[in-house]
LUMSE-803243 format. One line per 4 residues: number of its first residue (from 1); their letters; for each residue x, y negated, z negated of N, C-alpha, C, CB. Coordinates in steps of 0.2 Angstrom, whole numbers. Atoms other than C-alpha are relative to their C-alpha. Glycine has a CB too. Layout:
BEGIN
NUM) A) X Y Z X Y Z X Y Z X Y Z ~ ...
END
This chain:
BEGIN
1) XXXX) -1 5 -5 878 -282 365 7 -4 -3 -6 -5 0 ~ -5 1 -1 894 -292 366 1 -6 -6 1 -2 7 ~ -1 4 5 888 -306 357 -6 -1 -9 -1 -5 5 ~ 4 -1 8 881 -299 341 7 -2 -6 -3 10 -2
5) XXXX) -3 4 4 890 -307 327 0 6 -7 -5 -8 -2 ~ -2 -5 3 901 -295 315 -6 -2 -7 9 -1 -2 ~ 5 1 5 886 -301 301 -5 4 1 -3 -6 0 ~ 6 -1 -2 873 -294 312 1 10 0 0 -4 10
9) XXXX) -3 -6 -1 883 -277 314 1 2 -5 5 0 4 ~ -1 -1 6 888 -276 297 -8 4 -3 2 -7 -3 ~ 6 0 1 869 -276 294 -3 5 3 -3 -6 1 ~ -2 -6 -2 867 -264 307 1 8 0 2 -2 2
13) XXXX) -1 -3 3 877 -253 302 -2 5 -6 4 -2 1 ~ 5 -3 5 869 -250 285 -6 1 0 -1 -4 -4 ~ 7 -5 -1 853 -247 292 -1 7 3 -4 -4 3 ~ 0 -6 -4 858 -234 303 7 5 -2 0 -2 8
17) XXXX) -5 -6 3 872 -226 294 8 2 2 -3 8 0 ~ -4 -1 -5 885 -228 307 6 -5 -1 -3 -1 7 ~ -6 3 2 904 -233 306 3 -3 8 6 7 -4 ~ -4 3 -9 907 -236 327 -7 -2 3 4 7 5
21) XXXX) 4 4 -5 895 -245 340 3 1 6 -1 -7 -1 ~ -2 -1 -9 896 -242 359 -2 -8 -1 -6 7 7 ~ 4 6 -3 896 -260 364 -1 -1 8 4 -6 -2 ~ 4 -1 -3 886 -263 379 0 -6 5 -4 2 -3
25) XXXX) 1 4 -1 883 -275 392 -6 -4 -2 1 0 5 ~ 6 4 3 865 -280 387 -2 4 -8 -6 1 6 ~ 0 -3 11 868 -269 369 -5 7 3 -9 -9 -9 ~ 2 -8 0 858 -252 377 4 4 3 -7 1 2
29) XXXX) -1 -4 -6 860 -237 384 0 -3 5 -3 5 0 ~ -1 2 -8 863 -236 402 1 -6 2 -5 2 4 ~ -5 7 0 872 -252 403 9 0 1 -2 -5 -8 ~ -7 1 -1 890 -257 407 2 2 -6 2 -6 1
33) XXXX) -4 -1 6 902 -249 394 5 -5 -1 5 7 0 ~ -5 5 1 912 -264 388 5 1 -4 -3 -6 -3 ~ -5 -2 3 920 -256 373 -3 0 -5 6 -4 0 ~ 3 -4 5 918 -247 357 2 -6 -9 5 8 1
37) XXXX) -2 3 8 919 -257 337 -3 3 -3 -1 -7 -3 ~ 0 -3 7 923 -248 323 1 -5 -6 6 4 0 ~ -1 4 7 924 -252 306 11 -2 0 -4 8 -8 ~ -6 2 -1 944 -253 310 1 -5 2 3 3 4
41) XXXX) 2 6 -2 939 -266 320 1 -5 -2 -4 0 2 ~ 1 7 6 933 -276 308 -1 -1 -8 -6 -4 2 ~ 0 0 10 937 -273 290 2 -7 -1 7 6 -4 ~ -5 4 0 950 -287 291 -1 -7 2 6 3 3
45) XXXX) 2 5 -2 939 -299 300 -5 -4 -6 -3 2 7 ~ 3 4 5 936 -315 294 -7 -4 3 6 -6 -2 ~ 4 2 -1 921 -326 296 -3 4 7 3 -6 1 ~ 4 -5 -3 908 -314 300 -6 -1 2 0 6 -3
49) XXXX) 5 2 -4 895 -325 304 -1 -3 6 -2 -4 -3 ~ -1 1 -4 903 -331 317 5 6 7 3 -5 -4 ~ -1 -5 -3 913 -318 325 -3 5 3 3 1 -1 ~ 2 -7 -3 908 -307 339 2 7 2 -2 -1 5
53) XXXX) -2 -8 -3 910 -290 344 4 -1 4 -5 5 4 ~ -7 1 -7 920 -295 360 5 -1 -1 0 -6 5 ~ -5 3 1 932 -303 350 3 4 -4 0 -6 -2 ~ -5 -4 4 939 -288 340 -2 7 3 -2 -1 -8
57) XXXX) 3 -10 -4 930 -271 351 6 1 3 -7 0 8 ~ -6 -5 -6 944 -259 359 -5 -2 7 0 12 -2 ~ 3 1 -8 940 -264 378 1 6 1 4 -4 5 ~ -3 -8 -4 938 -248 387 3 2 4 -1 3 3
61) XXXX) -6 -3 -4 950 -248 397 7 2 -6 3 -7 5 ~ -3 0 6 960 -246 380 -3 8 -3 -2 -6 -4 ~ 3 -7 6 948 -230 375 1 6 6 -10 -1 -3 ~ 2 -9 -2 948 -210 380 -10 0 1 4 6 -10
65) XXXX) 8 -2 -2 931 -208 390 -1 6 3 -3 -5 3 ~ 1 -7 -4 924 -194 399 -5 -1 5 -2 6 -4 ~ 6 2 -5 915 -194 415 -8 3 -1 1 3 8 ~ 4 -3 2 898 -190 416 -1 8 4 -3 -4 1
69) XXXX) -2 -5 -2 893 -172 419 3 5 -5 3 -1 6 ~ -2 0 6 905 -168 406 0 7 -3 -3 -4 -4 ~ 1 -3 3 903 -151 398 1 -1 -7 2 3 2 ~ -3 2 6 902 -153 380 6 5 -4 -6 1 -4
73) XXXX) -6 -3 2 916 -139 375 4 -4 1 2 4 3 ~ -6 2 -5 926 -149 387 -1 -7 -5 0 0 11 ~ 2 7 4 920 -165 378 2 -1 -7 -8 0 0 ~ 2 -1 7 922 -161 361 9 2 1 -8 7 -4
77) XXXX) -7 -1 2 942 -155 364 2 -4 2 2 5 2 ~ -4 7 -1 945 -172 372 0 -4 -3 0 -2 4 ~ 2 5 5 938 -181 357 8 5 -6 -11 1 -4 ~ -4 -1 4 948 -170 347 9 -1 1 -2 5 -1
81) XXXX) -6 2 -4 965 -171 358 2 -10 -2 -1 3 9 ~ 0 7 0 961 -191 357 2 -1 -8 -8 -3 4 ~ 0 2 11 960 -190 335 -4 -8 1 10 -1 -5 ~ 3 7 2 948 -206 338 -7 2 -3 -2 -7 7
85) XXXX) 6 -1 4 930 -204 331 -6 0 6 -1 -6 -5 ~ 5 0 -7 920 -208 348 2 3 3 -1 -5 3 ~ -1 -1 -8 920 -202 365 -6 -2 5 2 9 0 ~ 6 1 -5 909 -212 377 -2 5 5 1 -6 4
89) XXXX) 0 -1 -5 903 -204 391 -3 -3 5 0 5 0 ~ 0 3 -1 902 -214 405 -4 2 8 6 -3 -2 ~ 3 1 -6 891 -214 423 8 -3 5 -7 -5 -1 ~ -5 3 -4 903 -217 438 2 -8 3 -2 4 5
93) XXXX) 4 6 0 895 -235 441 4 -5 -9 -9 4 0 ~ -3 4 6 904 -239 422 -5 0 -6 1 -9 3 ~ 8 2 5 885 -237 411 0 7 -4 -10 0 6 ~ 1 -5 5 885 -226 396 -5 4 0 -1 -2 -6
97) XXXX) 5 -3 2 877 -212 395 1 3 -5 -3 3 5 ~ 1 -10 9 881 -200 379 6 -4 -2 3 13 1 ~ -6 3 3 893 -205 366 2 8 -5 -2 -8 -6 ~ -2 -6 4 900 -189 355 4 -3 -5 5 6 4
101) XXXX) -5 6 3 906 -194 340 3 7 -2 -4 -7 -7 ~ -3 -3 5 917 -184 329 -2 4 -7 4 -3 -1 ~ 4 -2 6 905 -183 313 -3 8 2 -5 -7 -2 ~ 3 -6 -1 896 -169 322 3 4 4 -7 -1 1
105) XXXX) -6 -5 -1 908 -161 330 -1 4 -8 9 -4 1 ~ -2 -2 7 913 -158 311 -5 1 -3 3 -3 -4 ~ 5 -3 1 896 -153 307 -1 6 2 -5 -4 2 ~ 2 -7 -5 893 -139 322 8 5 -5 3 -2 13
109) XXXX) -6 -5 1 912 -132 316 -3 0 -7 10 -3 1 ~ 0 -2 7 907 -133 296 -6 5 1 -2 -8 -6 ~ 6 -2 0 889 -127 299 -1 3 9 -6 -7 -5 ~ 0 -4 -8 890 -115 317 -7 2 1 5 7 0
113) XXXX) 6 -5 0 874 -105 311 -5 -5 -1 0 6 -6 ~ 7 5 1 863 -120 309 -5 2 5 1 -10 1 ~ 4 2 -6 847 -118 320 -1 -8 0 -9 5 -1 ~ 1 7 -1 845 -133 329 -8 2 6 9 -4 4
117) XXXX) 6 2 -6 829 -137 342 8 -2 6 -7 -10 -1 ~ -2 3 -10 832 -143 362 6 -5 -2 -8 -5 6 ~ -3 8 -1 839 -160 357 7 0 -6 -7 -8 -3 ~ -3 -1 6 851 -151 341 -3 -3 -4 6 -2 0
121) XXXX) 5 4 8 839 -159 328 1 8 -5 -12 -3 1 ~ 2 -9 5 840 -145 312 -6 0 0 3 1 -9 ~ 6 -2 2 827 -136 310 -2 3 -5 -1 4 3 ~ 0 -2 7 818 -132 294 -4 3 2 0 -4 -6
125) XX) 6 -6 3 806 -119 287 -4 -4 -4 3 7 -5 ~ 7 2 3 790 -125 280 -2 3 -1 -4 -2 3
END
């Protein structure tokens, strides 16, 4: 959400292992895409108990998105053409629906032969 406080996010981030956040109108999926904060964002920011997301996020009108529908090929060569880390993909209406980040891109290219399940989760042997 817009008004989560670079403290909150910081905190955030460490629990979920994640360097970028889709920010959101109400903070979830399928909500307005407001704009994306990175750790670029806010290395440099000061007073992080106080500052919000809104006040340092790439607006999206500023970011490389893709409609929905999307083929992931096609998706994955316009994250790459872009060189950012994200790629939202966006409902026609403005509401996130998928984000592609780059980390797994560069997963699928390092490791092609992974079995994955339906949803790409790896699959192990037991």
């Amino acid at each position: 959400a817009p008004t989560l406080t670079l403290q909150e996010l910081d905190a955030l981030s460490a629990k979920c292992g994640f360097s970028g956040f889709p920010v959101t109108a109400d903070g979830k999926m399928g909500s307005k895409l407001l704009g994306l904060v990175t750790r670029r964002d806010t290395d440099f920011a000061k007073e992080r108990a106080t500052t919000t997301v809104d006040i340092v996020m790439t607006a999206t009108a500023k970011l490389v998105i893709a409609d929905e529908g999307v083929e992931l090929p096609a998706a994955n060569e316009k994250l790459i053409e872009s060189k950012n880390s994200k790629l939202p993909i966006v409902a026609v209406d403005g509401s996130l629906v998928a984000l592609v980040a780059r980390k797994d891109l560069q997963k699928q290219t390092d490791f092609p032969l992974a079995t994955k399940d339906k949803n790409k989760s790896l699959m192990m042997a037991g």
